[in-house]
N, C-alpha and C positions, 0 to 999 in steps of 0.2 A: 509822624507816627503817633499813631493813639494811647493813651495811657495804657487800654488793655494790651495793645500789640507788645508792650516793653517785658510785660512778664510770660509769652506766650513758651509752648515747648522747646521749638527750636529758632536758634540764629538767623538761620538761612537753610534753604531749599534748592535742593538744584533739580530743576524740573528738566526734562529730557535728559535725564545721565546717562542711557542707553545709546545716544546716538552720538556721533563721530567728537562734536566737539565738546558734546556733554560731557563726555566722557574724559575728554583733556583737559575741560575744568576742574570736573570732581578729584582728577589727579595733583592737578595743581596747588590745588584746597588741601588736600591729603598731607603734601610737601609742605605745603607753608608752615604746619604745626604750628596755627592760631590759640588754639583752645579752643574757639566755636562751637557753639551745638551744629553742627550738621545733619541735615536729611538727604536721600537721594531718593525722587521721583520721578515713576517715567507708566506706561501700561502694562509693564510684565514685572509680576514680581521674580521669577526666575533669571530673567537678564538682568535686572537692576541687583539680583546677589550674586552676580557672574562680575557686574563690575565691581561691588565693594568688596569682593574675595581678590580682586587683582588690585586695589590700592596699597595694599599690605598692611600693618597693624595700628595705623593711626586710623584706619577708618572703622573698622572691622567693629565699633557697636554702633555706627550710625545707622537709624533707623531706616528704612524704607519703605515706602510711600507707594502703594499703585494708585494713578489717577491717569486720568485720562479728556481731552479738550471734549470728545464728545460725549463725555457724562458731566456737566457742568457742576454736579453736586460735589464731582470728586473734587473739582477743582477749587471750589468752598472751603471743602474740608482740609485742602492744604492751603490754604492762603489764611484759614482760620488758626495754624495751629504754627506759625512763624510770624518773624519780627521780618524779615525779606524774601524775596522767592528770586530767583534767576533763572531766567529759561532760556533755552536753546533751540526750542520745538518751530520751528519755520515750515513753507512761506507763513510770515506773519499774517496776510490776508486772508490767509486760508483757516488757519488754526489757532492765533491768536487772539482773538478778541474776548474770549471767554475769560483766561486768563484775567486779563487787563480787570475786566468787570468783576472778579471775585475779588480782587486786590483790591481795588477801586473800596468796595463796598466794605471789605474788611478794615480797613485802614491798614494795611500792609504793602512797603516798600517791593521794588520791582522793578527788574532791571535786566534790559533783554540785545538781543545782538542784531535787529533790524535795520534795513538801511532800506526800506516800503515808505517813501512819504506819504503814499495812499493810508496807509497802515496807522503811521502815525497822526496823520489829519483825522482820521476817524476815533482813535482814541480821544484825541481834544475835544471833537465836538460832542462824542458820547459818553464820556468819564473824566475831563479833567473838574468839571465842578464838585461832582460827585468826591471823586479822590482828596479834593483840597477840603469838602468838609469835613471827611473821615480823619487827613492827616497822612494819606498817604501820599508816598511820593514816586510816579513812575517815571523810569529814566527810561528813555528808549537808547540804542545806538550806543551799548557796551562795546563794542568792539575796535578791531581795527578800524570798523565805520562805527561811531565816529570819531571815537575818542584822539587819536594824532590830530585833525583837524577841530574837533573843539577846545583843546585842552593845550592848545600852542596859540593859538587865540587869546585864549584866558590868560595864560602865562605872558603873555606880549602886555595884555592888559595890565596884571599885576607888576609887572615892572616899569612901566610907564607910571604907574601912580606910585608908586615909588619915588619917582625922578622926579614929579610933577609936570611931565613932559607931554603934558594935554591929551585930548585923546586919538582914538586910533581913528585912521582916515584910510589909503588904501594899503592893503592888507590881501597877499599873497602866499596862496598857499602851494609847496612845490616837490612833488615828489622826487629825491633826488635819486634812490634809490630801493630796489626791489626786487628780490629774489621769491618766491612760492608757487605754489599751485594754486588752480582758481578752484574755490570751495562751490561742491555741490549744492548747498545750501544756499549759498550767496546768487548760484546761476537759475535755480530756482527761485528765490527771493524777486529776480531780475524779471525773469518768465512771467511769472506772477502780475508783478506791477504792469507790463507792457501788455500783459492780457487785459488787464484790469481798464485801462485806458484806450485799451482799442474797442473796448463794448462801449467804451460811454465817453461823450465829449467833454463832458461838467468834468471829467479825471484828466481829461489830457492838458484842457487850462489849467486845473490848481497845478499838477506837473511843470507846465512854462511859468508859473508865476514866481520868483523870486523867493516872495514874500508866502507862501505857500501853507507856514508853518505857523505863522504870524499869531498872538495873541488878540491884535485887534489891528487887522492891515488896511484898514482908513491911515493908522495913526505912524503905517511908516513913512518912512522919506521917498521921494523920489529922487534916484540917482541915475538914469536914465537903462539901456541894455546894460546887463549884467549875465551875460553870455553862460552856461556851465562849456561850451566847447570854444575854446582857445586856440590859436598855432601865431607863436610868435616868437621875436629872439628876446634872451632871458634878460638883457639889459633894460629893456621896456619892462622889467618887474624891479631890477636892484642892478649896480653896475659888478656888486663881486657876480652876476650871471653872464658877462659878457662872452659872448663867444658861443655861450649854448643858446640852443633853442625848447622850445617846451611847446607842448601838445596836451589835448583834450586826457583829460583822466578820467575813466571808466566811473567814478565815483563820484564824480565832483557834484551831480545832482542832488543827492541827498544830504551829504555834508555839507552845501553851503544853507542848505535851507534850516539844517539843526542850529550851525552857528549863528544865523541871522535872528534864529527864534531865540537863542541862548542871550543876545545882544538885547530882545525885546522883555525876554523874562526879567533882565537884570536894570531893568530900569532905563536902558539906550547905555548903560555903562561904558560902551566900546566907545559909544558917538553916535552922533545923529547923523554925521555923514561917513561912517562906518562905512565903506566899500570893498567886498570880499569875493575872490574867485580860486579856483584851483587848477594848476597844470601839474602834467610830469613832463619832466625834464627827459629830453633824447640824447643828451651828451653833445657833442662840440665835432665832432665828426666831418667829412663831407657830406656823408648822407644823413647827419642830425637832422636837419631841416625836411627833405623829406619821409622820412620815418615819422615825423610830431606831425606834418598834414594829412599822412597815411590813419596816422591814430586817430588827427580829429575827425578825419571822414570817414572813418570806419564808426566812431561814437555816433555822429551826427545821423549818420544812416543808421546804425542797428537803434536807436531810439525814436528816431523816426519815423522808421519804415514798423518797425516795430508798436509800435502804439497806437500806429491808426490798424495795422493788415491781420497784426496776431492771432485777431480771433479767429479766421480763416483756417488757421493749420490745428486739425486736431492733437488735442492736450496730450493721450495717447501716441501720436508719431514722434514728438517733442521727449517725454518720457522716454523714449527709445533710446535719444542717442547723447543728450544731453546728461552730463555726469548727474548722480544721484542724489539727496538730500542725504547726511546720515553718513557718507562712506568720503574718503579722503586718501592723500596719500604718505606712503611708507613714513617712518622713523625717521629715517636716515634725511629722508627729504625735509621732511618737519624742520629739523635743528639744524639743517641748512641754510634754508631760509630766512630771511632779513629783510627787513625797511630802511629806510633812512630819512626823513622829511624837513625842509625848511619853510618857514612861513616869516615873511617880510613885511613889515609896517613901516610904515610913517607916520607920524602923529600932527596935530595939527598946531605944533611949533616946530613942525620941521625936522622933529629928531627920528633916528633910522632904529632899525632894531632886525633883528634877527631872531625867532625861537630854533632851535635845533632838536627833534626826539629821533630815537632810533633805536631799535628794540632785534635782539637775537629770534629763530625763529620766523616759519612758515606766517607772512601776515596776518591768511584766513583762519588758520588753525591754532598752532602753539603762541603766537604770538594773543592772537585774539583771546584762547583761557583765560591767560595772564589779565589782562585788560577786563575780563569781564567777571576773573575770581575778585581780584580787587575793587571792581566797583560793588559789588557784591557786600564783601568786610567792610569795605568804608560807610556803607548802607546803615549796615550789621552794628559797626562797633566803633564806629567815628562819630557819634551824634553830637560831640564840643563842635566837629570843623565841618558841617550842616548847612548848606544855606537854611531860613527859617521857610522857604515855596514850598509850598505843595501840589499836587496837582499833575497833571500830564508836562515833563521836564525834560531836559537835555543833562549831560554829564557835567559841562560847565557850571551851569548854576543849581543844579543838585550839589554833586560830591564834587565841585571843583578843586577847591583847596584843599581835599582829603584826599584827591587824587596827586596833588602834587607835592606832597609828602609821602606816600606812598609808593608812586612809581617808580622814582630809583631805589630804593630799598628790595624791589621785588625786580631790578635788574633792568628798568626801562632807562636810557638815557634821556635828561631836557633838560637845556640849560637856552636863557635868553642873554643876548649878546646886545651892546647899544653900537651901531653902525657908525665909521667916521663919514 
């Protein structure tokens, strides 16, 4: 961050506070009772005083902000008047990029809930030089995507060097469990990307490539296929999995390309032969096995079929029936919902490990505020436990270690385990 950004009005900005999860953020901000300068921006100034009248008295002088992506001045003007911005205004290929670029230019930190590799490839190639001379730092993939999968990584990593127990080698990520709703925002995010890649061929490679995210992908390794859809028994990832099976994870595209980029940000820290993938776990059942083939073939086809045919079906028919950006569901459902995740290394003297996070809370929704208020304050008001990068980032080597002081304080469980 710039020396001018350190004295600027406010802390942090939460751009889309009007919409579903913005709204759960700015709540969650309210609750934390940081001190923080807070603002809340969104295009109405009427609904953005609908929501700071419902956070109750800890918010009630934060200012508010109307801006809006397609006046880009406005989005200047808030990026000019904060030390961070947080947005929630998705699909990021749609309405994102402006954003990015006022940040970019301002020297202001920014930190958003995308899980668009399209989205974020296009921030690297058109803002991360720009950002790193300003001093800004953009974190993409606040959220449930990606934060459990880069941040159990990191954490795997940090304990290894710890031990001195070399570095990490293959490295499994496994959803063990998951209760919520699938977020409007996110099935649109999805929409998006597979439209985006069915107009154009040059998107559907950088999508299969691996290395996708890459700072300078000459300079990674070759570890041969590196599949994102999986069906296999869990003992082929660690033997405490024996017995289950695991299958393709709806996410695992995007999140390993964050991590691998996180791995090249930080110098190959993980390893040079770092090898990462992610399943979820079907349970141990009779029908475990085929529920995880079901799931990978249902990935393998809706991404598939998906990114060459999409354009085909108008954007409008799609809008009809597919859940909203913006809207979510109930309360009751929210705080119901849970995660649970394991991610298993080996290192390359052989030693095992285990990280463990699990967090209360809808993934896409209450859990993801959580995830995204706090990378947000760590932005804000962590600047001792910083990596010194700049530039277009992942949460790992931005706010890694301020993440992992944070997280359980704000009710996330992770703890790394060394495997006998």
């Amino acid at each position: 961050m710039s020396e001018e950004a350190r004295d600027r009005e406010h802390d942090l900005v939460v751009y889309g506070a009007t919409g579903f999860v913005g709204k759960l953020t700015a709540k969650y901000l309210a609750a934390a009772g940081t001190g923080a300068r807070i603002a809340l921006a969104g295009r109405s100034a009427d609904r953005l005083m609908a929501v700071r009248d419902s956070l109750g008295e800890p918010a009630q002088d934060w200012p508010l902000i109307v801006a809006d992506a397609s006046q880009p001045s406005t989005l200047n003007e808030v990026a000019a008047s904060t030390r961070v911005v947080v947005t929630t205004v998705g699909p990021y290929l749609r309405y994102g990029l402006p954003l990015v670029a006022a940040c970019a230019a301002a020297g202001t930190d920014y930190a958003d809930l995308t899980g668009e590799t399209l989205f974020v490839r296009r921030c690297i190639d058109q803002y991360h030089a720009q950002a790193a001379d300003n001093g800004a730092r953009i974190v993409h993939a606040c959220g449930f995507d990606s934060i459990p999968s880069d941040l159990t990584v990191f954490a795997l990593h940090r304990q290894a060097q710890r031990d001195d127990a070399g570095d990490l080698g293959d490295t499994n990520f496994v959803v063990r469990a998951f209760a919520g709703g699938v977020s409007g925002g996110t099935v649109a995010s999805m929409t998006e990307l597979a439209r985006e890649a069915s107009l154009d061929p040059e998107a559907r490679r950088l999508l299969n490539d691996p290395y996708t995210l890459s700072p300078d992908r000459a300079a990674e390794p070759e570890l041969g296929a590196q599949p994102d859809a999986r069906w296999r028994r869990g003992r082929e990832i660690a033997p405490e999995l024996d017995g289950y099976w695991v299958g393709a994870f709806a996410m695992a595209l995007p999140n390993t390309r964050i991590v691998r980029r996180s791995n090249a940000l930080l110098d190959y820290a993980y390893g040079r032969r770092f090898e990462y993938a992610e399943q979820m776990s079907t349970g141990r059942s009779i029908g475990a096995p085929l529920i995880a083939a079901m799931a990978t073939a249902g990935n393998v086809a809706t991404m598939g079929l998906g990114s060459r045919f999409l354009n085909r079906v108008p954007r409008g028919a799609l809008e009809r029936v597919l859940p909203k950006p913006g809207t979510g569901p109930s309360e009751q459902t929210r705080e119901r919902g849970h995660y649970t995740v394991e991610t298993y290394a080996t290192t390359s003297t052989g030693a095992r490990y285990v990280a463990r996070m699990s967090q209360q809370g809808d993934p896409g929704y209450k859990a993801t505020s959580v995830l995204l208020g706090e990378s947000g304050l760590a932005l804000a008001l962590d600047r001792d436990k910083l990596s010194d990068l700049h530039g277009v980032l992942t949460p790992a080597a931005a706010i890694g270690d301020a993440l992992l002081d944070r997280l359980p304080v704000a009710g996330v469980t992770l703890d790394v385990s060394r495997l006998t």
